[in-house]
N, C-alpha and C positions, 0 to 999 in steps of 0.2 A: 874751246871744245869742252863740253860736257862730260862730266863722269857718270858712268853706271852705277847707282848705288849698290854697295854691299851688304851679304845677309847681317841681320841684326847679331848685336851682342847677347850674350846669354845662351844658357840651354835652351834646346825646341822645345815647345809646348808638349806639354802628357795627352795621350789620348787613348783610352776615353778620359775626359775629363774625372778629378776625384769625385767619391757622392759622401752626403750628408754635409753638417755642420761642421768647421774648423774644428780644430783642437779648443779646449777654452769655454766656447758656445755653449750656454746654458740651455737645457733640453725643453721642449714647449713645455709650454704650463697644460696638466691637465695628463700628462703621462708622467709616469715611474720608473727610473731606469730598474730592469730587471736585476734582481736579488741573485747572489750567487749562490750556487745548489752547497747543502752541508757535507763538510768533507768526510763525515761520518755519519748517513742517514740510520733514525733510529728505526728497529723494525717494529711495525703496526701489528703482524698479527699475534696475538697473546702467545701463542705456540713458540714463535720464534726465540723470545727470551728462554727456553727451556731445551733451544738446540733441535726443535720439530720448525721446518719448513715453512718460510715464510715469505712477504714480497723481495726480501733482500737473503733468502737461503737459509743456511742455517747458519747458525752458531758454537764454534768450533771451539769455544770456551769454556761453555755451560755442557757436562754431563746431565742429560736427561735423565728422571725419573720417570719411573714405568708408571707412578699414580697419576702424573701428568699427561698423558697421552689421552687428547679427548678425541680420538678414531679408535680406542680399544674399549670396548663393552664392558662397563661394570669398575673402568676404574676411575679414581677419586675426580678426577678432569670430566669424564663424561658422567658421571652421577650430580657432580655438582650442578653443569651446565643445562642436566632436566627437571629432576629431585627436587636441589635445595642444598644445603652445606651440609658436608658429613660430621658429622661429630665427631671429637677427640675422646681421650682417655675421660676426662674430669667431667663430661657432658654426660656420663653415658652411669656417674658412681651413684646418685642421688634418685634416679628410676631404680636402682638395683636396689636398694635400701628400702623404697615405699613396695616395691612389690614384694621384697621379703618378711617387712611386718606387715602385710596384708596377709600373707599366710601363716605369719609363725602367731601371730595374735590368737585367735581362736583355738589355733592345735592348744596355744599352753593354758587356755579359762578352760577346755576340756580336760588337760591334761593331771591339770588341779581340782575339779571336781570330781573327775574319774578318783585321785588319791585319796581325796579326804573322804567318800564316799565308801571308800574298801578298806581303811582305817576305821571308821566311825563303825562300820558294820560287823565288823571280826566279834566273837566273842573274849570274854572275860575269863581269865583262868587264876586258879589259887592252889595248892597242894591236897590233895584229895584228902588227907588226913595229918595229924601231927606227926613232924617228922617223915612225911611219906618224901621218894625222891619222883613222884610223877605228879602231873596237876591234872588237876581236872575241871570241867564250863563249866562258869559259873551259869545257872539257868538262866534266865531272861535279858543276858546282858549284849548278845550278838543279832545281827539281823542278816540273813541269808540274801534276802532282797536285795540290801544295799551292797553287802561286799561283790555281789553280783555285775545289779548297775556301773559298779566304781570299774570294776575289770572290764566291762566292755564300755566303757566310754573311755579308757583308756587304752585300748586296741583301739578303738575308732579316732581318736586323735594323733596314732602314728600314721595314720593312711590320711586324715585329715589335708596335711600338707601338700602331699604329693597333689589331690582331689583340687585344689585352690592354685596351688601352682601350673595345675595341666590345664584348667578355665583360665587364669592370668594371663599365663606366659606363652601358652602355645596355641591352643584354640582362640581366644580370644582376637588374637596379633593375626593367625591365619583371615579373617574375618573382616578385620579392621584396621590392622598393622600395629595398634599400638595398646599396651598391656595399661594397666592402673597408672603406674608409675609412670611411664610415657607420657600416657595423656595429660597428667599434672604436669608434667617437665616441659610437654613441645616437640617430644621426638618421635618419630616413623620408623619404622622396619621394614625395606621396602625389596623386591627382586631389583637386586642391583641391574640388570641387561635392558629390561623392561618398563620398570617403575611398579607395576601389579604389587600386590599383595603375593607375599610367600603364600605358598603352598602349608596343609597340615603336616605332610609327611619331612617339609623342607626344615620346619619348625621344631618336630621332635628330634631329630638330628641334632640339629643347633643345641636343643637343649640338654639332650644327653650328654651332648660333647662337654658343654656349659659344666655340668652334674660331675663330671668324671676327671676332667682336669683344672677345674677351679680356677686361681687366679694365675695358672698357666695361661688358660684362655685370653684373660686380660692382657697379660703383658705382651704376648706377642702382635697387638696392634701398637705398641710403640716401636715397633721395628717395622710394621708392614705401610709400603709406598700406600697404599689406600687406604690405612686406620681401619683393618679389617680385624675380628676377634680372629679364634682359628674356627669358630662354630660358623661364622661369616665366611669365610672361606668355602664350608660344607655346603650351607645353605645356601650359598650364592647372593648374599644378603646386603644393604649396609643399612646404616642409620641414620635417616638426617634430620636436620630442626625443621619442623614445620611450625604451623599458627596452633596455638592451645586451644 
């Protein structure tokens, strides 16, 4: 008599069958096993290192600076990114110096001529008599002309200044943006919102401010997030390198 066979030994088969290659199995030639994403992706957009919004958020590390924000008109982030690069403190000392001996040169070849001019001209005095205590001109030794000439061209070399520094520094920049000394250096004065050329009226501002509180002015772009003077502030202004 025959026996029925019985089910086999083993576990039942899987179904559905497993897919791909075994454990082991070298992957075809001709493909890359995909690369694992970085457990810390770094952020792309420039913003983001500085805590402004990026493909990966922000940056809750990095306190922001206000001159970093290139979505705010006129600060150091947006001027740089249309302008050009704003200038620092030490960029900004060597135009100050060509445009001030551009005008104190002239006032003082006036200044000096006007003096020797109203010296030379004065007359000559000797005591009107022996033992007198009053003196009296000598004749022919003054000349009215010259001590004249010397007093007014010595009035006109006090206003001289001013006349050279208001063509330098303020019309000239309105016009062109950049004074004497600029031009020799590479720098621009520009409407920081815009890029345009300041205004006259934006200019005399600036440099009355400039005029009145001296190297106040200066020092407070070491402290300001956009390397603004405080006259830059006024005018609405900054400075950047351009091509000479």
């Amino acid at each position: 008599m025959s026996s029925t066979p019985g089910p086999p030994e083993g576990p039942p088969p899987q179904w559905p069958p497993p897919q791909g290659p075994p454990q082991g199995t070298p992957a075809p030639q001709g493909r890359r096993p995909p690369e694992p994403a970085p457990a810390h992706p770094s952020p792309q957009h420039p913003g983001a290192a500085h805590g402004y919004p990026g493909p990966y958020g922000y940056n809750p590390y990095v306190v922001p600076s206000p001159g970093d924000d290139p979505n705010r008109p006129g600060s150091r982030a947006w001027v740089e990114q249309r302008y050009g690069p704003v200038t620092d403190f030490s960029d900004r000392v060597l135009p100050r110096l060509i445009d001030q001996v551009l005008a104190s040169v002239p006032t003082a070849i006036l200044l000096t001529v006007g003096a020797v001019l109203f010296v030379v001209g004065l007359p000559d005095y000797e005591p009107c008599s022996y033992g007198s205590m009053t003196d009296c001109e000598v004749p022919g030794t003054g000349s009215s002309a010259m001590w004249i000439t010397g007093i007014v061209l010595i009035a006109v070399s006090s206003l001289l200044i001013y006349v050279v520094w208001f063509w330098n520094r303020i019309w000239r920049v309105s016009r062109t943006g950049q004074s004497i000394g600029r031009r020799v250096t590479g720098l621009k004065v520009v409407n920081a919102a815009d890029g345009g050329r300041p205004t006259l009226g934006a200019m005399v501002l600036r440099e009355l401010l400039v005029l009145m509180l001296g190297i106040v002015d200066w020092i407070w772009m070491l402290f300001d997030a956009d390397r603004r003077t405080l006259g830059d502030i006024v005018a609405k202004t900054a400075v950047v390198r351009t091509e000479r």
